[in-house]
Each structure stands twice: as C-alpha cells, then as structure tokens.
C-alpha angles and dihedrals in degrees: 000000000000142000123199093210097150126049105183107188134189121245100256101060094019092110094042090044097051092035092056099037092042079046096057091038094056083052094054118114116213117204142115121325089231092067096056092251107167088232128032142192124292116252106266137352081261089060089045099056094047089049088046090043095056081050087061091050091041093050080057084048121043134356121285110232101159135029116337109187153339107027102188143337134255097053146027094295114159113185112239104258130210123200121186139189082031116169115235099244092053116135091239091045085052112031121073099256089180093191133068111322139108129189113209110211119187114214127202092238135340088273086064087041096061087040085052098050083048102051082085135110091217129060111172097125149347141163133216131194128203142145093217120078095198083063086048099047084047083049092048096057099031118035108087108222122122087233119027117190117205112202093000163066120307085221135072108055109182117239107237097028114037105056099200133209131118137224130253116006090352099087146315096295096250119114113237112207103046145078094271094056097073086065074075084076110045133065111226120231133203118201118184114191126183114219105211 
C-alpha cells in the first residue's frame, strides 16, 4: 500500500500545481465506501486522532489551503487535507501520516526536487512528471524509491508485473511480487566436495 503524502513541485508550476490539487480536494465527498464516495473513512478512531493530530502540526508547518480537519460524522471520516509552502524537514513532510494529507514542497529546480523526494527516510514509491525526457532518465537514476513511476500515479502497481517493495524504512528491499521474491523462502546452501 501506498500513501501520497508529499508533493514536492518546481517554481515554475508550483502555483498552478497547489491551486488545482488543493481545487479537486475541496470537491471531494467523503462518505462510506458503500456508498461509492470517492473517499472513505480510515481505518479506527486510533487512526483518526494520529491523522488529525498531524493536521494540528501541519497547521504550525506549512499553510492550510484545503480541509483541515473533521469531514463528517458517524464514522472515522478525515477530511482530505492539503499544506502548502512545507519545508522539507517538516514533520509532516518527513513522518509517515498515512491518512489524508499531502504536504506541497516547492524546490529550487528539478535537481533540488530529486534531492528533496530522497531526504526521506522512506523510499517505497514515488512518481515524476515531466515533459522532458533528459529530467525522467535523471529521475529514473537518481530518485531512491523501490518503484518510480514516470507520468503517472504512484499507485496501482499491477500483480504480476510491477514487483513491488520499496527502499529504507519502506520495506525489506526485496521486491514481493516477482520471481526473486521466492529466494525469500529458501536457505541457500554451499557443498564443497573434494574428488580424490
């Protein structure tokens, strides 16, 4: 599982990036899955007061430009949350939230970009978009995440074809979902033996 909890934006798209994403957040209904919402509950009241407690320590890091708080009653409904202007050693840049929340952190360049998605302790996935390919081949050897997206989602990844695992704290560095993963299961084993 994943959760998109940093979005970390160039300067030069930086406004029209945190205006749209904070837009289609504020049109979000929250509400039972059941019910086809496009965004349910998390998952206990223990899970609710960490995520509203990060909102609290957000609302101290960055500026609040989208939800902020309780969405609905008779349940564990958070309401998706947008930061912006977060530096990138926040707490909320920095701790796994795990609910609604995304911090928006603007970088200098794309080179401080890819500094910035790696000054994490974490590393499962990530995404970049970019219409120059010279700025994706540089994401795709630099950028520390065990599955880097390029032009799309950071979720989804497809059983069968996307092994999936991440690096750092995000995992065991092996990768479940490929063939490698089954050496997980086995012990290997040397023999020597001396013909006469």
């Amino acid at each position: 599982c994943s959760a998109g909890s940093r979005l970390v934006v160039t300067p030069k798209v930086y406004g029209e990036v945190v205006e749209q994403v904070a837009e289609r957040v504020r049109r979000l209904e929250v509400g039972p899955a059941a019910q086809n919402f496009p965004a349910g509950p998390v998952i206990n009241a223990r899970a609710e007061q960490k995520v509203l407690e990060y909102i609290e320590i957000g609302k101290r890091e960055g500026r609040l430009v989208a939800g902020g708080g309780r969405a609905r009653e008779g349940g564990h409904y958070v309401a998706p949350t947008v930061f912006i202007d977060v530096a990138p050693d926040a707490r909320i840049a920095q701790e796994e939230i795990f609910g609604p929340v995304v911090a928006a952190i603007p970088a200098r360049d794309f080179k401080d970009a890819i500094r910035i998605a790696n000054g994490t302790a974490y590393g499962l996935t990530g995404s970049v978009y970019s219409l120059n390919p010279d700025k994706l081949a540089l994401a795709r050897r630099e950028f520390m995440c065990g599955n880097l997206y390029l032009n799309r989602k950071s979720t989804g990844a497809l059983v069968g074809s996307h092994p999936f695992g991440g690096f750092n704290m995000s995992g065991t560095d092996s990768k479940a979902g490929g063939p490698e993963y089954l050496l997980n299961f086995l012990q290997p084993k040397v023999v020597a033996h001396k013909y006469r």
